[in-house]
C-alpha positions in Angstrom: 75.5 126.8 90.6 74.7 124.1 92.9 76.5 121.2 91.1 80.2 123.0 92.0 79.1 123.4 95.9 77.7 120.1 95.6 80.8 118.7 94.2 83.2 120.4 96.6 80.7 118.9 99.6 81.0 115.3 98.0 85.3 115.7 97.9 85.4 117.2 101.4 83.3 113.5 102.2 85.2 111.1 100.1 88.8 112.8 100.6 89.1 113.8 104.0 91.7 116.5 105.2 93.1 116.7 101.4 92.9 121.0 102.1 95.0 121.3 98.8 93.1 119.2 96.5 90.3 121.1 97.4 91.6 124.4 96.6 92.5 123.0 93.5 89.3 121.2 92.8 87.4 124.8 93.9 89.6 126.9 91.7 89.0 125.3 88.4 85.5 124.5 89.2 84.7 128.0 90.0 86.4 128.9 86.9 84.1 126.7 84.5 80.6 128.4 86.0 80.7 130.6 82.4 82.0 127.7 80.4 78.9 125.4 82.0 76.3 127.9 81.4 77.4 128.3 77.6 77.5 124.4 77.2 75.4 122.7 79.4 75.9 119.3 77.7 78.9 119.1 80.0 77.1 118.6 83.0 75.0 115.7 81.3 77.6 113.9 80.9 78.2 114.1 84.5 82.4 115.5 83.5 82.9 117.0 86.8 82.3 114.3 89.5 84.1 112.3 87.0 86.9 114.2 86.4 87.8 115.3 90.2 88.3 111.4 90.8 91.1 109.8 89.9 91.3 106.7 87.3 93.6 105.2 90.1 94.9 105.4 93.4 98.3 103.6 94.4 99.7 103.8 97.7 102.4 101.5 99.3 105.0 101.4 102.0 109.1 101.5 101.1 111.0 99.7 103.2 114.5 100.4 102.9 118.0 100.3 105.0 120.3 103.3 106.1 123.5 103.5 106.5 123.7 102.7 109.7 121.8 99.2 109.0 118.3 100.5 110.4 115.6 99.7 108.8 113.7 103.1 107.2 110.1 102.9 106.4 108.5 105.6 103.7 105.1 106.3 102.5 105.0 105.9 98.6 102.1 107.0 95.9 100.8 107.5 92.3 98.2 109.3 91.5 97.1 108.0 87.5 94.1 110.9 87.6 93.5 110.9 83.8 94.5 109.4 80.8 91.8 110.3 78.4 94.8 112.6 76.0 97.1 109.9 76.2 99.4 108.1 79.0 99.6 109.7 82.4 102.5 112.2 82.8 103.8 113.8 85.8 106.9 114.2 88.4 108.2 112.2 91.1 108.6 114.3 94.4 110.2 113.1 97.4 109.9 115.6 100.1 108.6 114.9 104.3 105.3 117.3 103.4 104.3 115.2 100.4 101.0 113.4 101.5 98.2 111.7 99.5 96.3 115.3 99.3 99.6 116.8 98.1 100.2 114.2 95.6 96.6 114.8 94.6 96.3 118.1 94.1 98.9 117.9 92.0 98.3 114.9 89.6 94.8 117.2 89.0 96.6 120.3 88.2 98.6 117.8 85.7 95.7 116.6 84.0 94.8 120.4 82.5 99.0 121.6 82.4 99.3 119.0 80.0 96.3 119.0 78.1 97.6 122.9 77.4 100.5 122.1 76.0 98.7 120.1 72.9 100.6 117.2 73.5 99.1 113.7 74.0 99.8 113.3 77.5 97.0 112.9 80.4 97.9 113.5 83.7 99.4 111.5 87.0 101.5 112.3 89.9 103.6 110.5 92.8 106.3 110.7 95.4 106.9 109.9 99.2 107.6 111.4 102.3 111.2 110.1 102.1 114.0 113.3 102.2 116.9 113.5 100.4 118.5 116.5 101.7 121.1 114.8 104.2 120.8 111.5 103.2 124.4 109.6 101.5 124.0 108.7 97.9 123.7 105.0 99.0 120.9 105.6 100.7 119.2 107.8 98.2 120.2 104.5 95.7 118.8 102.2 98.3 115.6 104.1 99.3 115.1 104.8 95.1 115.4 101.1 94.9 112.9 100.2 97.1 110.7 102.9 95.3 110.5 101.1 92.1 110.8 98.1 93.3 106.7 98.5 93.6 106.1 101.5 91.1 107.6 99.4 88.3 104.1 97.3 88.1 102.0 100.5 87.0 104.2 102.1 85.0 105.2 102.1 81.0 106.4 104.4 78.3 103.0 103.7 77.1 101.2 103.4 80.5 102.5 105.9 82.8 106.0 107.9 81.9 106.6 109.6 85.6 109.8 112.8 85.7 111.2 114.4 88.4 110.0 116.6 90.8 111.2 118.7 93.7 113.7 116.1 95.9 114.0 114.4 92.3 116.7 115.1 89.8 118.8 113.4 87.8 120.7 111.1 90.5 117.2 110.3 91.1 116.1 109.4 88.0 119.3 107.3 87.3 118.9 105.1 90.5 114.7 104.6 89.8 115.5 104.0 86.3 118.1 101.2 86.7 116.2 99.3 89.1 113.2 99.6 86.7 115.7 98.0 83.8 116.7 95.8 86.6 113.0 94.1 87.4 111.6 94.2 83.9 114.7 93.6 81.6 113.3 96.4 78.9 115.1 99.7 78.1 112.5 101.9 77.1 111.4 105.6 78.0 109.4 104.9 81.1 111.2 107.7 82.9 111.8 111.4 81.5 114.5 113.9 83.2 117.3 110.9 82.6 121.2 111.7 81.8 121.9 113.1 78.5 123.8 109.7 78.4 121.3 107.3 78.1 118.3 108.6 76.8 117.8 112.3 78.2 116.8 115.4 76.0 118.8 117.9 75.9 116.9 121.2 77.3 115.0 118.8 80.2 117.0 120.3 83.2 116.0 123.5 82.1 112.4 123.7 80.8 110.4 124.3 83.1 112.5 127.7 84.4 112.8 128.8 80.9 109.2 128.0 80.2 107.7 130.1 83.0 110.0 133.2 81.6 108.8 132.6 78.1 105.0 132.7 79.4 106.2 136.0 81.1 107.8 136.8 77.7 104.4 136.8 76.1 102.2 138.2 78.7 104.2 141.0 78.4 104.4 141.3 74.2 100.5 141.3 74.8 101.0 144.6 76.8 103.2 146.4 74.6 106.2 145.8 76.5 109.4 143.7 77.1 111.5 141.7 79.5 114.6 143.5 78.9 116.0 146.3 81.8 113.4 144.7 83.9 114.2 143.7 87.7 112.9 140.3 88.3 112.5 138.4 91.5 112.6 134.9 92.1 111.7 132.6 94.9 113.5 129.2 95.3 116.6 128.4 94.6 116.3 124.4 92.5 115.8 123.5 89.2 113.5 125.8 88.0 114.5 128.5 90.4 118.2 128.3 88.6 116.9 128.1 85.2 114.4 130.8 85.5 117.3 132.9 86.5 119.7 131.7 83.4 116.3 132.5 80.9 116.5 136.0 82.2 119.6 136.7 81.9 119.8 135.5 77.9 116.6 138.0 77.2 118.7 141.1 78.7 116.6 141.0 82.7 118.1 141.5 85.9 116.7 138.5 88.5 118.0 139.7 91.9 116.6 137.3 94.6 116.6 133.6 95.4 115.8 131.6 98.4 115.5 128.5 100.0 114.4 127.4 103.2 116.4 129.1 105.2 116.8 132.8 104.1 116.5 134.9 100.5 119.1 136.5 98.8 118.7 140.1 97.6 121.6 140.8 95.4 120.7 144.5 93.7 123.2 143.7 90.5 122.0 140.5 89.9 122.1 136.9 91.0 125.9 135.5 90.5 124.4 132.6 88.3 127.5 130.7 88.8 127.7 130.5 92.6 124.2 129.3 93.0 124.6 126.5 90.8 127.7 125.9 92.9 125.7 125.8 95.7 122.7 124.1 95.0 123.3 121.5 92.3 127.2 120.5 93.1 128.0 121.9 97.0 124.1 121.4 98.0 124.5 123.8 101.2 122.5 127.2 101.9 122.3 130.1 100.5 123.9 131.5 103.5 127.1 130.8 102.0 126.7 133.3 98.8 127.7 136.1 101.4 131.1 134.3 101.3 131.7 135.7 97.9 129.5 138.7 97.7 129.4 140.6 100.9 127.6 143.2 99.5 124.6 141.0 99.2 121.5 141.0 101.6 120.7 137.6 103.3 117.0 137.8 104.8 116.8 134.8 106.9 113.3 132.8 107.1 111.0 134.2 109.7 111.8 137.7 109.6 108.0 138.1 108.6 105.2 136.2 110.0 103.3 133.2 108.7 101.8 135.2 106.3 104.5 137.1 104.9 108.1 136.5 103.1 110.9 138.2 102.0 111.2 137.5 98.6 108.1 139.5 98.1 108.8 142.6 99.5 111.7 144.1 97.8 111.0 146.2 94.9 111.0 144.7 91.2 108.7 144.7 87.9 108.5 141.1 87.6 108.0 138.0 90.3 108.5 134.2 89.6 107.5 131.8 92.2 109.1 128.7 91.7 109.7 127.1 95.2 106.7 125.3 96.2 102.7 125.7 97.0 101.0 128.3 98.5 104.6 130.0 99.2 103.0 133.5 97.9 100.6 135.1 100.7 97.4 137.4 100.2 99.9 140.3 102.2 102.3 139.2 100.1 100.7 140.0 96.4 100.0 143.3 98.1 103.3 144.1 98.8 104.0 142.8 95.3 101.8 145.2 93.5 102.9 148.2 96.1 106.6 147.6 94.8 105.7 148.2 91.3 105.4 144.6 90.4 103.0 144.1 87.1 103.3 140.5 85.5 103.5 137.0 87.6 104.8 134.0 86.3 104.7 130.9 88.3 107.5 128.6 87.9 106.2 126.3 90.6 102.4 124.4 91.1 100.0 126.3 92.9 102.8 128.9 94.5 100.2 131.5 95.5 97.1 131.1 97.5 93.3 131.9 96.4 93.6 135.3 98.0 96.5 136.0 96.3 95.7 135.0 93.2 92.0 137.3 93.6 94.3 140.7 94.1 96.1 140.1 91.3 93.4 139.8 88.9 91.5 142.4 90.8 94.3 144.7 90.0 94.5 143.6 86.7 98.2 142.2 86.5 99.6 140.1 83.9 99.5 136.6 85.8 100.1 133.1 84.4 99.1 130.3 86.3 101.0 127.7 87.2 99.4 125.0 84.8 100.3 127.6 82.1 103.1 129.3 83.0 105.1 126.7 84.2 104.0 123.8 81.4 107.5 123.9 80.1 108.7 121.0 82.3 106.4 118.7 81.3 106.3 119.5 77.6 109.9 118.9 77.4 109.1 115.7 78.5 107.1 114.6 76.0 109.6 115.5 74.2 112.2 113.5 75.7 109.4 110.2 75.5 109.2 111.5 71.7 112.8 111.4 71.0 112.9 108.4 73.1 110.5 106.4 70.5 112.3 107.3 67.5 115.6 106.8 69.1 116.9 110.2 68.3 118.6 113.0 70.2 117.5 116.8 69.2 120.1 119.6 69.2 119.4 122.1 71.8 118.1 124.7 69.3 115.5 122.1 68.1 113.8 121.2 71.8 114.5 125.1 72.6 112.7 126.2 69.8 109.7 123.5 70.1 110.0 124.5 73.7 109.3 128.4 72.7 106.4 127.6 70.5 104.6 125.2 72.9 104.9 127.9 75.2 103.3 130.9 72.9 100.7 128.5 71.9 99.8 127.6 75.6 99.3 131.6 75.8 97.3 132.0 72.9 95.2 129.2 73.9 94.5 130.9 77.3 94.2 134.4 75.9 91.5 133.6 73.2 89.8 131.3 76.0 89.6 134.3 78.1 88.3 136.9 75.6 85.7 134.3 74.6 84.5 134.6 78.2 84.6 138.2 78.1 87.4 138.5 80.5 90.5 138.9 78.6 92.9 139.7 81.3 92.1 136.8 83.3 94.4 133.7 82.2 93.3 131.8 85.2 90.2 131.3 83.4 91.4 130.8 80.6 93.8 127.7 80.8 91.1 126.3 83.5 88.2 126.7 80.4 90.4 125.4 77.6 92.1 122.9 79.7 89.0 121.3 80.8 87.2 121.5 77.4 89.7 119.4 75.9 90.1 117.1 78.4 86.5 116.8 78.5 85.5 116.3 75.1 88.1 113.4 75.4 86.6 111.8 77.6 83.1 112.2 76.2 84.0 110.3 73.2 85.4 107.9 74.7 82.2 106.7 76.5 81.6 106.2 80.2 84.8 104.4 81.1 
């Protein structure tokens, strides 16, 4: 169909060297083809030019001072794509890759991740270049400071409710939130991921990891089979990297790699859950340093494969969760994947494996959940957190757990029955693209042309 080349052609124009958006743009596009020639009325409306553009654009420099008194200057952005199911949602990430096409092709993954979860959230993204890793708490304060210090303008717990992200966690969170309280005087939910202290929800921390193993949970159930005895591998080593791991261990699997920039750990027994939350969320040192404790573990160090390859993915296991970041899982990588007996893929992280990859796992008919399924946990949670915010309640873990486990069954229902309408019932990819986009879009047809 001409209107998705044409489309493409028109983003390429308007939002130069933005490679990511477009694969994101191309993959949900491409996905909609059945769902366009079923209900034409979609392309009347003129949904898809609207809907690859954002609502708003904010980008502004962050001037901030080190700790040696020099002044640092940072690249900062939102991204309020769409807010047609309610106020935009979507993480914070502070990372030196992050650019406007990588803030962009996130905040349009958001917009259908959240419209999954049934919740009345559209979606938004942001972040900066800025880096964390290395950086004294002060600065971190000071640079967060300076963050909100022009964020706070477009944002509201009824505007625009940003979370954390990868570089964002809850020392984050703290310092953008009290500078927000600072400038505006108001105590309100504007931020989600905040301490259990002052208006956090219990089970935040850990959604999104145990999320992406609840989506593998029922991808599985679907086949006739369980997550229990299985050996699981796992990319990253963060937030949802750790809690991925924890949500495996509870349902009786065995995850036996993590990684990080640096190198991946192969431990054959299982991942000593304890030491890598030493390491990562108190210590914050690499992976390397496992060995210390467990000799008997395997430390692959980056680069032992080329560009294309990594070693996380080629060690043999039933079950793979990519949670580190985008595009992390290769085309040679799913093939070794599949060649070591892996059969279900649950991505923890946003757009972890390339198009290529993602083509060889449906053409060998694998149980894969896309990220803006699989990984919808995080940002459900959040809504969560804004709902218990509201009220001015707190939730006992079992409550947001258990909301949390039916958000994420639902999400795969929705994506199942999408699939089979489309007479492709193994393919989940077009699944949550079809039903994401249909709700979004009837949304926004409602609501007129605005």
């Amino acid at each position: 169909m001409p209107y998705v080349h044409d489309t493409l052609e028109a983003l390429r124009k308007s939002s130069p060297a933005q490679t990511e958006f477009y694969q994101a743009a191309e993959e949900v596009l491409e996905c909609l083809r059945p769902l366009f020639e079923h209900s034409p009325h979609y392309l009347d409306h003129n949904i898809i030019e609207r809907i690859v553009e954002p609502e708003r654009q904010i980008m502004f420099r962050v001037c901030w001072t080190d700790d040696a008194g020099k002044v640092q200057v940072n690249k900062g952005y939102r991204i309020q794509f769409n807010s047609a199911l309610g106020p935009y949602k979507g993480g914070l990430r502070f990372h030196p890759s992050v650019t406007s096409g990588t803030i962009k092709f996130l905040g349009f993954e958001q917009i259908f991740k959240n419209a999954l979860t049934g919740l009345p959230i559209g979606g938004g993204k942001g972040g900066s270049d800025f880096e964390p890793k290395g950086r004294s708490d002060g600065e971190i304060m000071r640079f967060c400071q300076a963050f909100m210090s022009e964020l706070y303008r477009h944002i509201g717990p009824t505007t625009d409710v940003p979370a954390g992200d990868i570089g964002v966690g809850a020392r984050e969170i703290g310092f953008l939130y009290g500078q927000y309280k600072r400038l505006t005087g108001r105590y309100e939910g504007v931020l989600t991921g905040k301490s259990l202290n002052w208006g956090g929800s219990i089970g935040r921390k850990e959604a999104t990891g145990y999320g992406a193993v609840y989506f593998a949970e029922n991808m599985l159930e679907a086949r006739g089979e369980t997550l229990e005895g299985k050996t699981c591998l796992v990319s990253g080593a963060g937030n949802v990297a750790i809690y991925t791991i924890e949500k495996l261990y509870e349902l009786g699997a065995i995850p036996v790699t993590c990684s990080d920039s640096r190198g991946t750990i192969h431990h054959a027994r299982g991942i000593d859950l304890d030491l890598l939350k030493e390491l990562k969320e108190v210590k914050r040192v690499s992976l390397e340093a496992y060995l210390e404790k467990h000799p008997e573990a395997r430390y692959l160090p980056a680069g032992d494969y080329p560009e294309d390859g990594h070693a996380v993915w080629r060690i043999e296991g039933d079950v793979a969760f990519p949670c580190a970041t985008q595009n992390e899982l290769t085309e040679t990588d799913a093939e070794a994947l599949l060649g070591n007996g892996v059969t279900c893929i649950s991505e923890g992280a946003n757009m972890p494996s390339t198009a290529a990859a993602v083509d060889r796992f449906l053409a060998a008919k694998a149980a894969y959940g896309p990220g803006k399924a699989a990984n919808a946990g995080g940002v459900a949670t959040s809504q969560l957190e804004m709902a218990q915010n509201s009220s001015m309640e707190k939730w006992p873990l079992e409550k947001v757990d258990t909301k949390l486990k039916e958000i994420m069954a639902n999400i795969h229902r929705q994506c199942a029955e999408t699939a089979e309408e489309f007479d492709d019932p193994t393919n989940l990819v077009l699944g949550a693209n079809i039903a994401g986009f249909r709700k979004v879009a009837d949304a926004m047809i409602e609501q007129g042309v605005v």
